[in-house]
TORZA-860552 format. One line per field, with one value per atom (N, C-alpha, C): x, y, z; atom name; residue number from 1; residue in one letter. Coordinates in Angstrom, 2 decimals, m for minus. Each point is the difference from the previous one (the first is absolute). Layout:
c1 = [X:...] .
c2 = [Y:...] .
c3 = [Z:...] .
atom = [CA:...] .
n = [NUM:...] .
res = [a:...] .
end
This chain:
c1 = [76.73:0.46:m1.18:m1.18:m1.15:m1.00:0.59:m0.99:0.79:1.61:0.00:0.12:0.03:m0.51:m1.59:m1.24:m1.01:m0.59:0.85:m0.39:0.36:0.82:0.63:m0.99:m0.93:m1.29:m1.02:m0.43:m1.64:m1.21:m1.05:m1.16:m0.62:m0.91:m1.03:m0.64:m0.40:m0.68:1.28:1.01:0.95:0.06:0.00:0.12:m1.23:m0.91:m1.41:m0.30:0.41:0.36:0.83:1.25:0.78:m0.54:m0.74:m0.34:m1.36:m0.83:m1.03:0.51:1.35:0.79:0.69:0.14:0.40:m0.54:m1.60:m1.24:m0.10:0.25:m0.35:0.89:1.05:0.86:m0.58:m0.21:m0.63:m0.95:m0.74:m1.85:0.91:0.88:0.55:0.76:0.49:0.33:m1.09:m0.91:m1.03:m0.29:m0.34:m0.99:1.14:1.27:0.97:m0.13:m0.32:0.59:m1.52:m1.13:m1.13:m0.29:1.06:0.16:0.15:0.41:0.26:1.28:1.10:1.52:0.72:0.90:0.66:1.20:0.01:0.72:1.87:0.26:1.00:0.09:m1.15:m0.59:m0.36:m0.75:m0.38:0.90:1.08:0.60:0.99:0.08:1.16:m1.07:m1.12:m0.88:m0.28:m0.31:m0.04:0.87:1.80:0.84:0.33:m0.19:0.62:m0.97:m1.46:m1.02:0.75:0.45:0.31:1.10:0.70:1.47:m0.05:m1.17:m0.54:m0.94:m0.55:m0.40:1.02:0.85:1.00:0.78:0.23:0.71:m0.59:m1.05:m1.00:0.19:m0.38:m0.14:0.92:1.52:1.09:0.19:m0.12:0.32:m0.69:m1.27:m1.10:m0.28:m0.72:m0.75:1.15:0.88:1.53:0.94:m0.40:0.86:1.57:m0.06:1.37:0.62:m0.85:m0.31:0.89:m0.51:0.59:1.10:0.90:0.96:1.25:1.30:1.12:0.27:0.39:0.32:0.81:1.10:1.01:m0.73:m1.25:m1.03:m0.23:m0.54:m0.73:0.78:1.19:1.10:0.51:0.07:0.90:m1.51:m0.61:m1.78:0.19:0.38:m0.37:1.45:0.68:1.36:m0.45:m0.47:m0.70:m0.96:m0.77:m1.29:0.68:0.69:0.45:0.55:1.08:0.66:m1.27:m0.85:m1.18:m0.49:m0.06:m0.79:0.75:1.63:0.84:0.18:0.08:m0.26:m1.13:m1.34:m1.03:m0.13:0.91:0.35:0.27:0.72:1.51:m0.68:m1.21:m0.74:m1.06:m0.23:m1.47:m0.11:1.13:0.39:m0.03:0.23:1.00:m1.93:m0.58:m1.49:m0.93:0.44:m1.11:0.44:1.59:0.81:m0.73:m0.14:m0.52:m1.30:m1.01:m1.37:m0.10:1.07:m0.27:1.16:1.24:0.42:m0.99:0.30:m0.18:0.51:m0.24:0.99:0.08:1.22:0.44:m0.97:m0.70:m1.07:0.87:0.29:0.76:m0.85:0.81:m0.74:m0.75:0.73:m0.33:m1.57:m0.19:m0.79:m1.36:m0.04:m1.78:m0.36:m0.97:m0.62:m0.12:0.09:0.12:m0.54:m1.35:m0.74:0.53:0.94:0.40:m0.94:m1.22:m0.51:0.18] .
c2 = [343.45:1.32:0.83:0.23:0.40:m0.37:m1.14:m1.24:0.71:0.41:0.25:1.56:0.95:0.97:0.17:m0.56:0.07:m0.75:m0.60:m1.23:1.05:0.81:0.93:0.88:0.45:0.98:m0.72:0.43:m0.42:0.35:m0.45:0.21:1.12:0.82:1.17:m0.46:m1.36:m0.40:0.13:0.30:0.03:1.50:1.08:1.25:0.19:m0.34:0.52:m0.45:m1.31:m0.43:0.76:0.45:0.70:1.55:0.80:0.84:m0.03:m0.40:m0.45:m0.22:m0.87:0.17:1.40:0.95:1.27:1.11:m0.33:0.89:m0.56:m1.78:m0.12:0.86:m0.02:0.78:1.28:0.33:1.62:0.62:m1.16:m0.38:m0.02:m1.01:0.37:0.85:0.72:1.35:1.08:m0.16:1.21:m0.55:m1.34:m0.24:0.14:m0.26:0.49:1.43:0.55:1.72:0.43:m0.66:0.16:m0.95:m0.64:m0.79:0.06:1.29:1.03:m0.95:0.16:m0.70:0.77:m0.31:0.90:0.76:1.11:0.97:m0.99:m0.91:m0.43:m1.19:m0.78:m1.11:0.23:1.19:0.10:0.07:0.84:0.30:m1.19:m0.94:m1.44:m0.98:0.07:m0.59:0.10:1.41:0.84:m0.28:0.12:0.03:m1.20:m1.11:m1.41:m0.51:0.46:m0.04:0.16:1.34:0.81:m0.17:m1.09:m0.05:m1.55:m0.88:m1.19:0.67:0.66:0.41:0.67:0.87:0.07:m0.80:m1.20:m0.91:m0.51:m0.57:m0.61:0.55:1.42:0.67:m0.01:0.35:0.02:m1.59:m0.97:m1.39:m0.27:0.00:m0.42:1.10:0.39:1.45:0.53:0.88:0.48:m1.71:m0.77:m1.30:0.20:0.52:m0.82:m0.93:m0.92:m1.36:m1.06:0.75:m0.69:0.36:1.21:0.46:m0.95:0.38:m0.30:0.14:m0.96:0.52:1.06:0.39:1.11:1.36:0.06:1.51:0.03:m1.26:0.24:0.32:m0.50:0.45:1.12:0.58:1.23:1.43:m0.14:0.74:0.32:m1.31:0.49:0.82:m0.26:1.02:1.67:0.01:1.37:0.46:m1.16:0.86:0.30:m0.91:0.43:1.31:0.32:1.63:0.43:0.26:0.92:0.33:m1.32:0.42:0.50:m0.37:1.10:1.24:0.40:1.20:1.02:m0.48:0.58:0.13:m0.96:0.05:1.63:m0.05:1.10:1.58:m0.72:1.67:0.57:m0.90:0.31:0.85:m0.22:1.39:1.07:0.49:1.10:0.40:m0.86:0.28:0.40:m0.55:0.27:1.70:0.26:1.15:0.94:m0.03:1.03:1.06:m1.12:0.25:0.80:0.21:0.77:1.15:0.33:0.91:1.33:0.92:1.45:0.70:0.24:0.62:1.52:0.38:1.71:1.22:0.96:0.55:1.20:m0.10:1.30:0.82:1.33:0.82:m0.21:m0.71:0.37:m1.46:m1.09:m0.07:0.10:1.53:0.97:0.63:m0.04:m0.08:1.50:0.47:1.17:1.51:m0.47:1.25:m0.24:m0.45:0.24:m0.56:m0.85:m0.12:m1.70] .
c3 = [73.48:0.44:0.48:m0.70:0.13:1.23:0.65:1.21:0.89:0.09:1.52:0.40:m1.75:0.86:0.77:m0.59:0.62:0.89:0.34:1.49:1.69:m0.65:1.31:0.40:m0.70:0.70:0.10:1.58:m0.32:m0.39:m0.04:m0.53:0.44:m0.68:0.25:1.73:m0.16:1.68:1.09:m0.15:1.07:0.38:m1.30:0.64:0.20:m0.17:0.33:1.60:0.43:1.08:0.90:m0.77:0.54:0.88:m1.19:m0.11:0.97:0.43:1.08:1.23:0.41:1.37:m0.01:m0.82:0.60:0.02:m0.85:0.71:1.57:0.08:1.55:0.66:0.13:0.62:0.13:m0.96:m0.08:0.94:m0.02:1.04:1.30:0.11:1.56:0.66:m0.89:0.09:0.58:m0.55:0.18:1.19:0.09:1.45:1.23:0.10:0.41:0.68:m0.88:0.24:0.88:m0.24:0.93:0.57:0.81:1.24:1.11:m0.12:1.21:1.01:m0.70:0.56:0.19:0.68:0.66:m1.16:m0.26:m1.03:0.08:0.87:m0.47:m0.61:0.39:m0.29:m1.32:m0.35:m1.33:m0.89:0.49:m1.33:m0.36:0.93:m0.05:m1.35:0.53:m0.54:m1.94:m0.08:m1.17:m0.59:0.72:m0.73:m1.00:1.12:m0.43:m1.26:0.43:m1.76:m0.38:m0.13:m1.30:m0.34:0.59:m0.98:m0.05:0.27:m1.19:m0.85:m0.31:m0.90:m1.37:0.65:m1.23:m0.19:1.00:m0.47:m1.55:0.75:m0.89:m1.43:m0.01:m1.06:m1.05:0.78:m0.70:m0.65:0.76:m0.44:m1.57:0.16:m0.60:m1.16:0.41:m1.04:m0.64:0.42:m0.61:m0.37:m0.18:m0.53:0.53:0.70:0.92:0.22:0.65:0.69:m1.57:m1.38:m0.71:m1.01:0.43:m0.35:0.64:m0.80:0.76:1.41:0.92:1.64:0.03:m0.86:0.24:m0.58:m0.68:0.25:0.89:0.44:1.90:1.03:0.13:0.62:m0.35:m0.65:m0.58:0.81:m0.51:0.64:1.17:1.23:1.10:0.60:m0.24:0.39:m0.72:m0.89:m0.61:1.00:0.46:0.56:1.67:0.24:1.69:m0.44:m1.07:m0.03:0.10:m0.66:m0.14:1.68:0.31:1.19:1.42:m0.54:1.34:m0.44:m1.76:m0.16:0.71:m0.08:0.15:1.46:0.73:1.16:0.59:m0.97:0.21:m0.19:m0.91:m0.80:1.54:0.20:0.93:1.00:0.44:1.36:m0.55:m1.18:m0.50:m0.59:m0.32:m0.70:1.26:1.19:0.70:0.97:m0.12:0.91:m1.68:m0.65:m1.30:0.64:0.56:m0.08:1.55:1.00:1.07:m0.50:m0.93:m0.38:m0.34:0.57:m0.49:m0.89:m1.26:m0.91:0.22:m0.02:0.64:m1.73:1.27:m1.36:0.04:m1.75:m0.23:m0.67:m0.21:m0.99:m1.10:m0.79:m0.93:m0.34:0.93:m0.04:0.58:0.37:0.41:m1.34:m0.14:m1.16:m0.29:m1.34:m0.70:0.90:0.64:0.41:1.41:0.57:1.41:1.20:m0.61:1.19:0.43] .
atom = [N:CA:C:N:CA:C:N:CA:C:N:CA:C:N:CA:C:N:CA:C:N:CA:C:N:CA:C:N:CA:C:N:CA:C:N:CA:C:N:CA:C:N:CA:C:N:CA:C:N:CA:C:N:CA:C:N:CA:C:N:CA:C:N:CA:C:N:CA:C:N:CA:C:N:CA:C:N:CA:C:N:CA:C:N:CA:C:N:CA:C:N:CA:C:N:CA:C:N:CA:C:N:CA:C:N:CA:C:N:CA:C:N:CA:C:N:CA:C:N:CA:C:N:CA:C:N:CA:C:N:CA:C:N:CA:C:N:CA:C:N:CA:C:N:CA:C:N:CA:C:N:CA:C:N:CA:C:N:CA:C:N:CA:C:N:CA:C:N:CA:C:N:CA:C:N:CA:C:N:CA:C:N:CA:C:N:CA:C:N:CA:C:N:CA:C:N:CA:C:N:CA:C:N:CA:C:N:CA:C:N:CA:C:N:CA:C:N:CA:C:N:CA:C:N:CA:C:N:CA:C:N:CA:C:N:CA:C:N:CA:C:N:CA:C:N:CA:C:N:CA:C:N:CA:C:N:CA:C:N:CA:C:N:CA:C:N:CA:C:N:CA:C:N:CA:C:N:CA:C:N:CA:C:N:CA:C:N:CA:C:N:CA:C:N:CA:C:N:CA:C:N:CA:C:N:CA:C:N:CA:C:N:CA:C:N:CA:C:N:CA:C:N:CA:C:N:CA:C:N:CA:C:N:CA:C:N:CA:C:N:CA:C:N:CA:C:N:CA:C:N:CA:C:N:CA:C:N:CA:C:N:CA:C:N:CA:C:N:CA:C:N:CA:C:N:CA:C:N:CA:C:N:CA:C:N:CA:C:N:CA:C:N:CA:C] .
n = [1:1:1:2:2:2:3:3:3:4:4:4:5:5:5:6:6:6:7:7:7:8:8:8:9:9:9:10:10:10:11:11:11:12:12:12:13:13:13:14:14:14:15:15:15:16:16:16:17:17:17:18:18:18:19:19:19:20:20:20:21:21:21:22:22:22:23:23:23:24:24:24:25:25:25:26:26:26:27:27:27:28:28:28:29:29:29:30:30:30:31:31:31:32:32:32:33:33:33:34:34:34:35:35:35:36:36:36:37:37:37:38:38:38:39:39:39:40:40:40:41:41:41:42:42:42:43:43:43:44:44:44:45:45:45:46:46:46:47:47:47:48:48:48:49:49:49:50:50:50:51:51:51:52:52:52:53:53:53:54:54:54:55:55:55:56:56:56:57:57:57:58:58:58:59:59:59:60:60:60:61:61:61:62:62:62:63:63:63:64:64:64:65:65:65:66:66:66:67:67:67:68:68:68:69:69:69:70:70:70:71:71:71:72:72:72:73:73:73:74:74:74:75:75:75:76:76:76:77:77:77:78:78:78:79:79:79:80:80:80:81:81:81:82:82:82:83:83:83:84:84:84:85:85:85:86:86:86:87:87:87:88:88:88:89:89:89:90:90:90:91:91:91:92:92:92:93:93:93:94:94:94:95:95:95:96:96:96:97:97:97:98:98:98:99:99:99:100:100:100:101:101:101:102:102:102:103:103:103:104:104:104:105:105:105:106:106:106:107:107:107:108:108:108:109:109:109:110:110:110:111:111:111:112:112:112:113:113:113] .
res = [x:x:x:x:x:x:x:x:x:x:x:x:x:x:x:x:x:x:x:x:x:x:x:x:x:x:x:x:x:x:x:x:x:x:x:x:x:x:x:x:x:x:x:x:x:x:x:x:x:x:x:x:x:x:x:x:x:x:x:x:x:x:x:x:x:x:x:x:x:x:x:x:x:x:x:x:x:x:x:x:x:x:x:x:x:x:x:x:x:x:x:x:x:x:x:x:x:x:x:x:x:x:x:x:x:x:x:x:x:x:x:x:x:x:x:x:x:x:x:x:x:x:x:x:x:x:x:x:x:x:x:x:x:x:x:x:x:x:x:x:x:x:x:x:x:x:x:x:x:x:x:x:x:x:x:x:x:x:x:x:x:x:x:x:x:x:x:x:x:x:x:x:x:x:x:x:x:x:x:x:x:x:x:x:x:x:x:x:x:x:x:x:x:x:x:x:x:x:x:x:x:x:x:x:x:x:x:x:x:x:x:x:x:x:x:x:x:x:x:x:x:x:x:x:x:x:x:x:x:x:x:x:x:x:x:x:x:x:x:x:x:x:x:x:x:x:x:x:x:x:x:x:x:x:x:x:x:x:x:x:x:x:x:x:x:x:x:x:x:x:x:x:x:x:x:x:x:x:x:x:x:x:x:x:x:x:x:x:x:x:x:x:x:x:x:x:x:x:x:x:x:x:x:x:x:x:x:x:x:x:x:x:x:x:x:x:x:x:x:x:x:x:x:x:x:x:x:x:x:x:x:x:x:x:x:x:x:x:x] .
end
């Protein structure tokens, strides 16, 4: 009973391994961003790192990879709501920051000036 829960993780040299390919990532990230590419090029580039990198992350480091398939499945239907929500928020966050709020009386400050 004891043999096959610990046959399912691997060794300290795998995440340390692990963990060294996503500083690389990291390194090509930076040299990336002072590559001087084209701002659409870049950000295709940046992006696709960065979502093997949280792949990565989530799999491995957060032990995912060795949970039940129906957590992993159940997760990503959560995270798509999240992300048509935030969809939904962003207009409404960015129409905030050119609003004028109407200045009433009562907030000019005591001495009238």
């Amino acid at each position: 009973m004891s043999s096959a829960g610990s046959s399912s993780s691997p060794g300290m040299r795998f995440y340390t391994v692990l963990w060294a390919g996503l500083l690389g990532i990291v390194i090509v990230e930076v040299l990336l961003t002072y590559g001087g590419l084209r701002p659409l090029a870049l950000l295709i580039a940046l992006l696709a790192l960065a979502l093997i990198e949280a792949g990565v992350a989530l799999m491995y480091f957060m032990h995912l990879k060795y949970e039940r398939r129906i957590l992993f499945w159940s997760l990503i239907p959560a995270l798509v709501f999240v992300l048509v929500m935030f969809d939904h928020l962003w207009p409404d966050a960015f129409r905030v920051t050119s609003m004028r709020l109407p200045v009433s009386a009562s907030s000019t400050p005591a001495g009238g000036g």
